[in-house]
PDB file of the backbone (N, CA, C, O) and the ligand in Angstrom, with CONECT records:
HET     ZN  A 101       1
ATOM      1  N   UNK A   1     -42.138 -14.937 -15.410  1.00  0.00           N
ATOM      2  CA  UNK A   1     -40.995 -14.377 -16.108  1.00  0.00           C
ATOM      3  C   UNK A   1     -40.172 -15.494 -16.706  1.00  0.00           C
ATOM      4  O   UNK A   1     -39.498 -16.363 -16.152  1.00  0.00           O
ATOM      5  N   UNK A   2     -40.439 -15.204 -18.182  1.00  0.00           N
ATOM      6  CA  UNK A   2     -39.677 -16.513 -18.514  1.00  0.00           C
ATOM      7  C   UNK A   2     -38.196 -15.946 -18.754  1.00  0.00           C
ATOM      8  O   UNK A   2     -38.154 -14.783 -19.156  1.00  0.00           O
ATOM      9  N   UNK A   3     -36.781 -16.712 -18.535  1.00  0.00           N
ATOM     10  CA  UNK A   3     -35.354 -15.973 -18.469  1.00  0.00           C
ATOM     11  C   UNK A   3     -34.737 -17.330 -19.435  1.00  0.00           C
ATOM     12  O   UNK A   3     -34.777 -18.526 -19.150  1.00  0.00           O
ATOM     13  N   UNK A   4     -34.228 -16.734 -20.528  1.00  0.00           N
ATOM     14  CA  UNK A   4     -33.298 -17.648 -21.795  1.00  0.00           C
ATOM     15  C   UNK A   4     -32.919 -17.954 -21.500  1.00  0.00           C
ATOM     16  O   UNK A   4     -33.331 -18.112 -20.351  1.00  0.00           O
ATOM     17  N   UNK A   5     -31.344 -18.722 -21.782  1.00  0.00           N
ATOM     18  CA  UNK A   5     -30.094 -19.233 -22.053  1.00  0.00           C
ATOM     19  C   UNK A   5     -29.722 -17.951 -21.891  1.00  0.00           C
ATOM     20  O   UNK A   5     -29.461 -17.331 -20.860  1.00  0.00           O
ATOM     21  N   UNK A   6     -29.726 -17.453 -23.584  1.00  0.00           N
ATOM     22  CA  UNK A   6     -29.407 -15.681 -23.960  1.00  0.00           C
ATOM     23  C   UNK A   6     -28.911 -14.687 -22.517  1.00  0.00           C
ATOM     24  O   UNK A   6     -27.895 -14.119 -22.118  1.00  0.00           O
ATOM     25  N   UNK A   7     -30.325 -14.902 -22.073  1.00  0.00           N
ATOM     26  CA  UNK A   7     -30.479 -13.675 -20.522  1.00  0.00           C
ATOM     27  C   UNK A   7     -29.197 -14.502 -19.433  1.00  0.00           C
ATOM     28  O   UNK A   7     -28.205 -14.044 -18.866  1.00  0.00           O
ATOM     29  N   UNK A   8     -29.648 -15.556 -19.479  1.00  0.00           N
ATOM     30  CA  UNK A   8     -28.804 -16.195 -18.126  1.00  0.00           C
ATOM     31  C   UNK A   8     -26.954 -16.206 -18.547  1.00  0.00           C
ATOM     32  O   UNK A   8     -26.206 -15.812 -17.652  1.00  0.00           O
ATOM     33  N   UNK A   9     -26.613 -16.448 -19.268  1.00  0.00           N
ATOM     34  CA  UNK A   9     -25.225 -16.424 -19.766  1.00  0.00           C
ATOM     35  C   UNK A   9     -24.633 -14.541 -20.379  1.00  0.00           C
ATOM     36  O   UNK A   9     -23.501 -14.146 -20.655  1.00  0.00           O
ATOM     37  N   UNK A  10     -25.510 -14.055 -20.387  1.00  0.00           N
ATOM     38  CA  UNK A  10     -25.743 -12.776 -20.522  1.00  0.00           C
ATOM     39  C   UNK A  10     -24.935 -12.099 -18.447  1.00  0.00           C
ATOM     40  O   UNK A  10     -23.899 -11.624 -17.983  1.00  0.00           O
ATOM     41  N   UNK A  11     -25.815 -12.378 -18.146  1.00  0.00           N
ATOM     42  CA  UNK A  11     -26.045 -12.407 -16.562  1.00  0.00           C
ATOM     43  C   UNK A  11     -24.770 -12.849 -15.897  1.00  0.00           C
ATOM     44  O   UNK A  11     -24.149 -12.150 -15.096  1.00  0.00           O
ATOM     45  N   UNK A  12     -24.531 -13.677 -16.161  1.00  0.00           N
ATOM     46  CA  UNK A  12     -23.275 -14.620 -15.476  1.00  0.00           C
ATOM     47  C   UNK A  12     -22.122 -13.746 -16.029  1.00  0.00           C
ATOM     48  O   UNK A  12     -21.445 -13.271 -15.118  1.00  0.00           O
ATOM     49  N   UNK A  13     -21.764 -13.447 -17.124  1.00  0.00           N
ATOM     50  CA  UNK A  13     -20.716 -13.102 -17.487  1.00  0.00           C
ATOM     51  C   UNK A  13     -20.293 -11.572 -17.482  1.00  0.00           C
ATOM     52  O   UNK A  13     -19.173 -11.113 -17.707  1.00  0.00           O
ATOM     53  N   UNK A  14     -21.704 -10.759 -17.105  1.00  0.00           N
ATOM     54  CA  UNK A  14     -22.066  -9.702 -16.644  1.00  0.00           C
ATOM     55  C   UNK A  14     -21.637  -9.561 -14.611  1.00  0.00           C
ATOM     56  O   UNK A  14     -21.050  -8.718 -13.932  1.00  0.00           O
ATOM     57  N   UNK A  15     -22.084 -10.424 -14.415  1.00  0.00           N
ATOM     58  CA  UNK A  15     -21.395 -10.670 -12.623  1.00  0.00           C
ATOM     59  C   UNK A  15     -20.150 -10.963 -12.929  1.00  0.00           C
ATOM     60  O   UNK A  15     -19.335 -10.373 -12.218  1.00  0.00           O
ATOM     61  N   UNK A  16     -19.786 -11.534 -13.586  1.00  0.00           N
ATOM     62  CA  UNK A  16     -18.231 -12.296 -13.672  1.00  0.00           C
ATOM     63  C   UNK A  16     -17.335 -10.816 -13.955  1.00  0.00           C
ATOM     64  O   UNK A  16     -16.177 -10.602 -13.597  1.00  0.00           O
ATOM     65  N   UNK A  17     -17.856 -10.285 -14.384  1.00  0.00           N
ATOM     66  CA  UNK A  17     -16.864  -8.731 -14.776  1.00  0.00           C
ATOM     67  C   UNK A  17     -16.723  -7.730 -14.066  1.00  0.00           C
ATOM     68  O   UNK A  17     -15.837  -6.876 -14.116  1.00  0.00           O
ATOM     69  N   UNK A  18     -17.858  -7.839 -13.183  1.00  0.00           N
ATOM     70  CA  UNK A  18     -18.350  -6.896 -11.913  1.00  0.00           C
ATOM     71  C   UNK A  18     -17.461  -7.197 -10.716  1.00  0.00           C
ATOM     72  O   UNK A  18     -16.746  -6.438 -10.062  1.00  0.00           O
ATOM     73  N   UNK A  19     -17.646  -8.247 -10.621  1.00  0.00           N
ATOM     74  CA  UNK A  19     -17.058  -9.048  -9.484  1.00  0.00           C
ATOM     75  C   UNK A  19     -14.938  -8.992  -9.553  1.00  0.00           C
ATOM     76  O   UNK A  19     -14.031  -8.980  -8.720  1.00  0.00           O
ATOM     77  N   UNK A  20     -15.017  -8.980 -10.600  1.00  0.00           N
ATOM     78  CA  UNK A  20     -13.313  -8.710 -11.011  1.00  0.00           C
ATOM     79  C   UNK A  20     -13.362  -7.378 -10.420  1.00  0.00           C
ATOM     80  O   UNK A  20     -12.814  -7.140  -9.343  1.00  0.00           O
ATOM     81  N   UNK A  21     -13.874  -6.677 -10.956  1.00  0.00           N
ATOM     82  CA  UNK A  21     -13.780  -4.932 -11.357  1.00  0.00           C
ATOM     83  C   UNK A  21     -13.742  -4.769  -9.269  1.00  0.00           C
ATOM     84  O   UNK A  21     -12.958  -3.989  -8.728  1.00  0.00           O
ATOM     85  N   UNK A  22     -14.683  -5.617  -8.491  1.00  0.00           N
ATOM     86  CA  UNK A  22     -14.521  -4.364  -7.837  1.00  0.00           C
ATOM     87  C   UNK A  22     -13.674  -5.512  -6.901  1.00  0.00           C
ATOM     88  O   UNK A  22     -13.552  -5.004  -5.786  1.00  0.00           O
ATOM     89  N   UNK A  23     -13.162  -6.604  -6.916  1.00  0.00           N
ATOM     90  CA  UNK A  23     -12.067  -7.559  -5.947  1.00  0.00           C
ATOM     91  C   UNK A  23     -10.866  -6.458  -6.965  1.00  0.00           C
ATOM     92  O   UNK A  23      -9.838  -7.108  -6.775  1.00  0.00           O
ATOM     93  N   UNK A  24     -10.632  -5.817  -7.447  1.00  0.00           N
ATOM     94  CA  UNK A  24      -9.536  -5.321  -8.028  1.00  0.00           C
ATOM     95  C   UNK A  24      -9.453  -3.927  -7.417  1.00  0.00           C
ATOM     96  O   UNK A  24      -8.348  -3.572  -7.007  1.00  0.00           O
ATOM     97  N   UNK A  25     -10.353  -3.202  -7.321  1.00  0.00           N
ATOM     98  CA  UNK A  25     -10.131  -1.958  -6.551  1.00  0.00           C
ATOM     99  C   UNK A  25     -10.354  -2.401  -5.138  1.00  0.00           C
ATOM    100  O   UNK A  25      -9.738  -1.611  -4.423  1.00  0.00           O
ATOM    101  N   UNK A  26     -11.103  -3.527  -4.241  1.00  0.00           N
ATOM    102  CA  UNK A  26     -10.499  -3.805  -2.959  1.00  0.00           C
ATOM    103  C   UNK A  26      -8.635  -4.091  -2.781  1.00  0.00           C
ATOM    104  O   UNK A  26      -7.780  -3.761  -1.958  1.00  0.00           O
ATOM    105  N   UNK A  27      -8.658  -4.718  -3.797  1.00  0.00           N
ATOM    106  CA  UNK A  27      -6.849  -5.252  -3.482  1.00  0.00           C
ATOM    107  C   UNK A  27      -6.356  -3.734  -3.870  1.00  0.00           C
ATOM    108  O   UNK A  27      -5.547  -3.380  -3.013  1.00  0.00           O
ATOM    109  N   UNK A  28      -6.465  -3.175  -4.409  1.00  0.00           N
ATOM    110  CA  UNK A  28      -5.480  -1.517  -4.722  1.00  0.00           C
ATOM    111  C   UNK A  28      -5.766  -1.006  -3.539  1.00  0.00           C
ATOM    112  O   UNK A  28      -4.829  -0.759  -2.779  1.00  0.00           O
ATOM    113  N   UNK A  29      -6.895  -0.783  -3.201  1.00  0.00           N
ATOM    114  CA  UNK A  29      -7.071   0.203  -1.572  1.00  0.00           C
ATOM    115  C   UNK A  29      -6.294  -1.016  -0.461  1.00  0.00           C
ATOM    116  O   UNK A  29      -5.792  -0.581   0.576  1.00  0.00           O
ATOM    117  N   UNK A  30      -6.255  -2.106  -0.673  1.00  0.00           N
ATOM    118  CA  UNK A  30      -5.621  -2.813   1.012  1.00  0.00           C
ATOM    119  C   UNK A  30      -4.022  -2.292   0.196  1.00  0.00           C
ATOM    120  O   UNK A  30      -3.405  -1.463   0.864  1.00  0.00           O
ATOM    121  N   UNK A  31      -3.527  -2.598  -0.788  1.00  0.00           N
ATOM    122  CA  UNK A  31      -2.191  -2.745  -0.764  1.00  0.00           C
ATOM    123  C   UNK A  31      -1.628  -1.153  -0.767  1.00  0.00           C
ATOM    124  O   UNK A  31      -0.413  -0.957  -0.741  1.00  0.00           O
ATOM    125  N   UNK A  32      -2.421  -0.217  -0.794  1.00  0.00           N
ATOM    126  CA  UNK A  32      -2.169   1.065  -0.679  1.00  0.00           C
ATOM    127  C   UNK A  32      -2.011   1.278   0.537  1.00  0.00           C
ATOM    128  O   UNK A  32      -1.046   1.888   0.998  1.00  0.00           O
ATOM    129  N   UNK A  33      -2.860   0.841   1.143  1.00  0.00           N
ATOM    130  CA  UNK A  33      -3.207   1.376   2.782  1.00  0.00           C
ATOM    131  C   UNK A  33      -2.211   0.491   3.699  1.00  0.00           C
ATOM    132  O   UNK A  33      -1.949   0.776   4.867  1.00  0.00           O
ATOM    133  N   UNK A  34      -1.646  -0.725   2.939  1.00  0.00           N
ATOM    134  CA  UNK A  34      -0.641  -1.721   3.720  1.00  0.00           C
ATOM    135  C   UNK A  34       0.901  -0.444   3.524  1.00  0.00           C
ATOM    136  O   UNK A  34       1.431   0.184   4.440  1.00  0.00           O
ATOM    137  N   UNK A  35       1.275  -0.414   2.018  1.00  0.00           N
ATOM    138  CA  UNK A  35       2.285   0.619   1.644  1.00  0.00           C
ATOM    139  C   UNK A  35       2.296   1.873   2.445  1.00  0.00           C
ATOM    140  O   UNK A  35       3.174   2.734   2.500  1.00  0.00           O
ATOM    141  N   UNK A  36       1.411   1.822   2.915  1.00  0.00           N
ATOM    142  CA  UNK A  36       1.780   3.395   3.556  1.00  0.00           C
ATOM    143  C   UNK A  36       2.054   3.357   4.735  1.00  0.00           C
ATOM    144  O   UNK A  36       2.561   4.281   5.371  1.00  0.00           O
ATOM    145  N   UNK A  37       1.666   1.999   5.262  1.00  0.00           N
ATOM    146  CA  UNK A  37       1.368   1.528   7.021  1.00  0.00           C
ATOM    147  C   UNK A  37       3.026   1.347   7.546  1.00  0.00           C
ATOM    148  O   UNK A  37       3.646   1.792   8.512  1.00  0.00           O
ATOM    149  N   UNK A  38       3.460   0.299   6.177  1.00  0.00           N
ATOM    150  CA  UNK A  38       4.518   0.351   6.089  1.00  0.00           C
ATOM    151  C   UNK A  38       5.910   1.536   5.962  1.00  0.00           C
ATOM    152  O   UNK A  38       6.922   1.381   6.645  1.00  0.00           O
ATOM    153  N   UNK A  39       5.784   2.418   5.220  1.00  0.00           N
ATOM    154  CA  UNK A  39       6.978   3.603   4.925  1.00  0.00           C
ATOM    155  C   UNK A  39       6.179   4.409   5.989  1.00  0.00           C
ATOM    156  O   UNK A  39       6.033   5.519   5.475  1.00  0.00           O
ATOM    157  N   UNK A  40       5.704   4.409   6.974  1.00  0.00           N
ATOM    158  CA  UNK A  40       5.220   5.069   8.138  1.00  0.00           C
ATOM    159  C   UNK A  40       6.039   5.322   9.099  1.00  0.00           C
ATOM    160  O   UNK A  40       6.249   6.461   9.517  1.00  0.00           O
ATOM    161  N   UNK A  41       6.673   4.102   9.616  1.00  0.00           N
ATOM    162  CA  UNK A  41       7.872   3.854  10.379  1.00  0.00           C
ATOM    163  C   UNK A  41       9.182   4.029   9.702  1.00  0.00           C
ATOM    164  O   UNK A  41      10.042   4.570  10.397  1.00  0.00           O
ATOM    165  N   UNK A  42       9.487   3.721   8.612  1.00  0.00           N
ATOM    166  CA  UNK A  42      10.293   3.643   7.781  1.00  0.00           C
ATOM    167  C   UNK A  42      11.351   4.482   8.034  1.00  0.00           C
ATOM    168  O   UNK A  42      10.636   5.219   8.712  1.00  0.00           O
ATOM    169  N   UNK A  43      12.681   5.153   8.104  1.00  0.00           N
ATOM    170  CA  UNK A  43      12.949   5.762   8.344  1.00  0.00           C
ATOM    171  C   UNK A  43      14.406   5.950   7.711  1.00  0.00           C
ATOM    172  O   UNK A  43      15.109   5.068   8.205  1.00  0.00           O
ATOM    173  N   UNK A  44      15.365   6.956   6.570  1.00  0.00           N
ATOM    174  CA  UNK A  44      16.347   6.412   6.037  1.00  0.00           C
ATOM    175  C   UNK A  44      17.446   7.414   6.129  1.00  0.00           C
ATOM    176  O   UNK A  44      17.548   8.468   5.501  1.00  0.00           O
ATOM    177  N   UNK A  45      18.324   6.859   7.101  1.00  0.00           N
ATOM    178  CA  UNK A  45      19.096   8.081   7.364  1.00  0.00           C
ATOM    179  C   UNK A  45      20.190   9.025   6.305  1.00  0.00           C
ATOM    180  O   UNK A  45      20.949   8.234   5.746  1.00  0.00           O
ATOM    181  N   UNK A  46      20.377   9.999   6.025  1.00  0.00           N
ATOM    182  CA  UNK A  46      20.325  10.917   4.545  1.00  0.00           C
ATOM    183  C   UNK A  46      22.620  10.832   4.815  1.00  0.00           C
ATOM    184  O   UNK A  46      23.515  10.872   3.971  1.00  0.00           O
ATOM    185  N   UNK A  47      22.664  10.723   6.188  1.00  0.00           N
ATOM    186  CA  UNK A  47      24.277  10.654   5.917  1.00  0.00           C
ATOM    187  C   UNK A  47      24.932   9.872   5.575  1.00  0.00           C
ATOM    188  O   UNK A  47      25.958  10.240   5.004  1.00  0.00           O
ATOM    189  N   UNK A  48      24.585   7.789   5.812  1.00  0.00           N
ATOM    190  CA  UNK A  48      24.809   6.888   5.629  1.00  0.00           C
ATOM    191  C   UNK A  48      24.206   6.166   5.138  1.00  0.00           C
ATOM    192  O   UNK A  48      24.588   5.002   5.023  1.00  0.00           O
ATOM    193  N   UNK A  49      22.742   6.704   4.548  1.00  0.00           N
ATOM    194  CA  UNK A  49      21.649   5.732   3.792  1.00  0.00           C
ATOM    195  C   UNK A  49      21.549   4.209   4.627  1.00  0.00           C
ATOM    196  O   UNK A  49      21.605   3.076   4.149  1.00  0.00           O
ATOM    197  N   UNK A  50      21.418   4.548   5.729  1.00  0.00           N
ATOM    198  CA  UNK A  50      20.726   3.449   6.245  1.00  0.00           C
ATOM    199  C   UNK A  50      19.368   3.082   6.821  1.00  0.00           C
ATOM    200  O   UNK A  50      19.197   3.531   7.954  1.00  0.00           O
ATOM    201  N   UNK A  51      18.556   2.513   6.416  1.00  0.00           N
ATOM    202  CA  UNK A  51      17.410   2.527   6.505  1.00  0.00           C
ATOM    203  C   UNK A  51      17.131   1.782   7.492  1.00  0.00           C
ATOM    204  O   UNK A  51      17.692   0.689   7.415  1.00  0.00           O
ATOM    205  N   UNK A  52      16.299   1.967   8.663  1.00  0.00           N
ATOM    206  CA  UNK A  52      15.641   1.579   9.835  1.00  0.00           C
ATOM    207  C   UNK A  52      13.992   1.794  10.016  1.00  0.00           C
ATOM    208  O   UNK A  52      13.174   2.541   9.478  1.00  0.00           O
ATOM    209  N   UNK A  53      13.923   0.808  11.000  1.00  0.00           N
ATOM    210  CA  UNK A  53      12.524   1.023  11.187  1.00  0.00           C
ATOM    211  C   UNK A  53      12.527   2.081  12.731  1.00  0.00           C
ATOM    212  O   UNK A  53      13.325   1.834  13.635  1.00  0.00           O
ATOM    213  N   UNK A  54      11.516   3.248  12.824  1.00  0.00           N
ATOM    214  CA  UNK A  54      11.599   3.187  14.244  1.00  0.00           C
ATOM    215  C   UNK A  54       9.752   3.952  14.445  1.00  0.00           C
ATOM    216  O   UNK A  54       9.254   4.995  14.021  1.00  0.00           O
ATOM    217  N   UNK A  55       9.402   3.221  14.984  1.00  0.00           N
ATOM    218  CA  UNK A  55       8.225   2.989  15.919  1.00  0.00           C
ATOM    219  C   UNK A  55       7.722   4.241  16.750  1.00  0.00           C
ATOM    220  O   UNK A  55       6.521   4.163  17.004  1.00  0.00           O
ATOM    221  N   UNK A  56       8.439   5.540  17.303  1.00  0.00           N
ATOM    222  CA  UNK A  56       8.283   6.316  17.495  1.00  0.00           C
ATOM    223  C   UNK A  56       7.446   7.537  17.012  1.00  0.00           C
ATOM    224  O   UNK A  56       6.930   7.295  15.920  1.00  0.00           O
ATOM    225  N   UNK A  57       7.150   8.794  17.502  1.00  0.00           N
ATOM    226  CA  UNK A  57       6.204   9.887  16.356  1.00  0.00           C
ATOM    227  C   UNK A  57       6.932  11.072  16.441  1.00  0.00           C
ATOM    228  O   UNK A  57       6.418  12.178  16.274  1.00  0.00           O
ATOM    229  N   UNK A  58       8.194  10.871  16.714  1.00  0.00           N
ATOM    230  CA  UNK A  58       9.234  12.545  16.929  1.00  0.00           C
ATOM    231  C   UNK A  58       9.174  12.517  15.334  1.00  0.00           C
ATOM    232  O   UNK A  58       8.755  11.693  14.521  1.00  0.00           O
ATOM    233  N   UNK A  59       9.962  14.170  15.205  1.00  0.00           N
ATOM    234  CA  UNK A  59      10.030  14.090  13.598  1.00  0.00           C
ATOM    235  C   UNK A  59      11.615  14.039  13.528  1.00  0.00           C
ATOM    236  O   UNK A  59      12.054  13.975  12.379  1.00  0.00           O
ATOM    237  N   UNK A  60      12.579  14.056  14.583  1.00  0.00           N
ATOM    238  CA  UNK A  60      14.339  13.947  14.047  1.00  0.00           C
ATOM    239  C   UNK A  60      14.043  12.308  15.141  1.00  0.00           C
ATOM    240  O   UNK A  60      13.394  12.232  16.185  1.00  0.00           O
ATOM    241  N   UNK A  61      14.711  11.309  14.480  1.00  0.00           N
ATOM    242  CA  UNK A  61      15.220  10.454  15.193  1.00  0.00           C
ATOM    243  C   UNK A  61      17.011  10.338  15.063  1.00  0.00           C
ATOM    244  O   UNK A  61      17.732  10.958  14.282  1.00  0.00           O
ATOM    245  N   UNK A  62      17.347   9.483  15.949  1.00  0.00           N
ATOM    246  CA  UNK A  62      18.544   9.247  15.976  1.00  0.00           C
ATOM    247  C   UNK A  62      19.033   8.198  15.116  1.00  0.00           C
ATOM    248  O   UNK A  62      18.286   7.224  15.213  1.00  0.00           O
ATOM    249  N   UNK A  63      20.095   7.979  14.222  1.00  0.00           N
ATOM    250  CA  UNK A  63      20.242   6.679  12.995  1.00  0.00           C
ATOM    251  C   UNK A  63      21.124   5.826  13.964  1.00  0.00           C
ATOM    252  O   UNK A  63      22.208   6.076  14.490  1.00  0.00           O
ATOM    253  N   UNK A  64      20.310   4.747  14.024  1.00  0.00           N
ATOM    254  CA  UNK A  64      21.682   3.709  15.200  1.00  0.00           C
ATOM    255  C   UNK A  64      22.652   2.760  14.604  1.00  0.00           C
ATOM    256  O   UNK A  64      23.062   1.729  15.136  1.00  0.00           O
ATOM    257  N   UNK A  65      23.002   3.268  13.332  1.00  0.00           N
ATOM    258  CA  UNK A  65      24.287   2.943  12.313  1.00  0.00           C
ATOM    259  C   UNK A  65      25.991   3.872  13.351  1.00  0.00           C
ATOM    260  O   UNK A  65      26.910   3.586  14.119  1.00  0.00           O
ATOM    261  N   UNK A  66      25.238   5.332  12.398  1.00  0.00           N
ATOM    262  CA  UNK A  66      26.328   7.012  12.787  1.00  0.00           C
ATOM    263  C   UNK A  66      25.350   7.734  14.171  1.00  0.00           C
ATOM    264  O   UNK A  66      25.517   8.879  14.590  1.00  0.00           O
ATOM    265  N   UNK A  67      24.793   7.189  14.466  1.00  0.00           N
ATOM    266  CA  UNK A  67      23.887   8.135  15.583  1.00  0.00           C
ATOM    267  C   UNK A  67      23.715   9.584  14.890  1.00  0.00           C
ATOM    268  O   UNK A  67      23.679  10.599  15.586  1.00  0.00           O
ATOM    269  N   UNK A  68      23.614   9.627  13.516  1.00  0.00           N
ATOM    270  CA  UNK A  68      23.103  11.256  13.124  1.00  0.00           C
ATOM    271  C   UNK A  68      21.673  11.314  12.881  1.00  0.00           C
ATOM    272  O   UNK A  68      20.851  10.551  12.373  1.00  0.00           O
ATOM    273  N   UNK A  69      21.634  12.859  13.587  1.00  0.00           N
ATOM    274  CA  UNK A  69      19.708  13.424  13.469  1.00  0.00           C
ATOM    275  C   UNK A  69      19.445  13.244  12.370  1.00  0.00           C
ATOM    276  O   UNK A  69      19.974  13.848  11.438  1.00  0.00           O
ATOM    277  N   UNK A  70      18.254  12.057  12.220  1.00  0.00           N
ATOM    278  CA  UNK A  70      17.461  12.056  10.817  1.00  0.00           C
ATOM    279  C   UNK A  70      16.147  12.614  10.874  1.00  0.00           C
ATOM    280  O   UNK A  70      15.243  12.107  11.539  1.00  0.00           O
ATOM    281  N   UNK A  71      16.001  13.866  10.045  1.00  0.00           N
ATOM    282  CA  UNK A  71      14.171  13.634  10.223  1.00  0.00           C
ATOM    283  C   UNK A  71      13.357  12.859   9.670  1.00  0.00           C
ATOM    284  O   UNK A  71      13.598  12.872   8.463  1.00  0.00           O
ATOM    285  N   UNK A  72      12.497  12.170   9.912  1.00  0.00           N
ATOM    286  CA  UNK A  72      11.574  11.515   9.447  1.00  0.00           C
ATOM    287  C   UNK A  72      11.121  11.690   8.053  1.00  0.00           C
ATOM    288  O   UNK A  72      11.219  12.815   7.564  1.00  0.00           O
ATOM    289  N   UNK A  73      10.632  10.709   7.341  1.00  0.00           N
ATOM    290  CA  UNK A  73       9.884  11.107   6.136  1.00  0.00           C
ATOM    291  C   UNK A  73      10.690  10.640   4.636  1.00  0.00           C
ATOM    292  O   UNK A  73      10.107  10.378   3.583  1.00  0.00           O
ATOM    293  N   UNK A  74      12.254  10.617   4.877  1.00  0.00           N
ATOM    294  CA  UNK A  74      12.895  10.702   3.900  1.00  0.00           C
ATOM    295  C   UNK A  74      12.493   8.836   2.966  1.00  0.00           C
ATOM    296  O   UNK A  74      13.032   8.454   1.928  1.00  0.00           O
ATOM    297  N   UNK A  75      11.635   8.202   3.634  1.00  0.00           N
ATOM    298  CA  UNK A  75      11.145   6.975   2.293  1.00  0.00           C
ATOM    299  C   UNK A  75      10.187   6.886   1.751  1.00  0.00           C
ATOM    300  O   UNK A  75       9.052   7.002   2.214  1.00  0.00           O
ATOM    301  N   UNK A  76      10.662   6.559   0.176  1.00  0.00           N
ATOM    302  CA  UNK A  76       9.564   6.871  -0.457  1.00  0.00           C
ATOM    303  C   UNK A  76       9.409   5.903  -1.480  1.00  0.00           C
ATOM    304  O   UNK A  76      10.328   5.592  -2.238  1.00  0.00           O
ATOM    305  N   UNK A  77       8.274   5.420  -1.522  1.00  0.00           N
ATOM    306  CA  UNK A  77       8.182   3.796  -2.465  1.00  0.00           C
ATOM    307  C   UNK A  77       9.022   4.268  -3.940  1.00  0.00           C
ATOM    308  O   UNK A  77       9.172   5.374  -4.460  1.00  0.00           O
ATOM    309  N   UNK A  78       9.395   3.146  -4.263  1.00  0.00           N
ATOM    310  CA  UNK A  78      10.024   3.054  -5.629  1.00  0.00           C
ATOM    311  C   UNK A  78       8.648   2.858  -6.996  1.00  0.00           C
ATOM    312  O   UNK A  78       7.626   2.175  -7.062  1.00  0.00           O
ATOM    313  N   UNK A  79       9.089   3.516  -7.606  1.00  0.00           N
ATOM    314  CA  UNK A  79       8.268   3.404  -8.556  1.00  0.00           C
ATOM    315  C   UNK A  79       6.759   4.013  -8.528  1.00  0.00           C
ATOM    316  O   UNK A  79       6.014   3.862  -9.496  1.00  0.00           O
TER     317      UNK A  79
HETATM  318 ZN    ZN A 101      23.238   6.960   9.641  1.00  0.00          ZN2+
END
């Protein structure tokens, strides 16, 4: 099998595009799956807008700013 210049630079620049394409949808799925890992805990209380982390899996926590029942859920990425 004889392989050109043509074929081989053909080839290379053909991997070179592949290789972008899919290190680009690995980094979207980690930084998705980091974003969410993150606003998981997240937690932002709706009377004083103070945002805490809390580690727990209840769905009302307590805000340790005003101590008022927050339920869970209220963060949500920007943009
Ligand atoms: Zn609060």
């Amino acid at each position: 099998m004889d392989l050109s210049l043509n074929d081989l630079v053909t080839g290379v620049v053909a991997g070179a595009f592949l290789l972008v394409a899919v290190f680009t949808v690995i980094s979207r799925v980690l930084r998705a799956r980091g974003e969410r890992h993150a606003l998981a805990h997240r937690v932002v209380c709706r009377l004083c807008l103070h945002a805490f982390e809390d580690p727990g899996h209840g769905r009302i926590v307590d805000c340790p700013a005003c101590h008022a029942a927050t339920p869970r859920g209220g963060a949500r990425p920007l943009g």
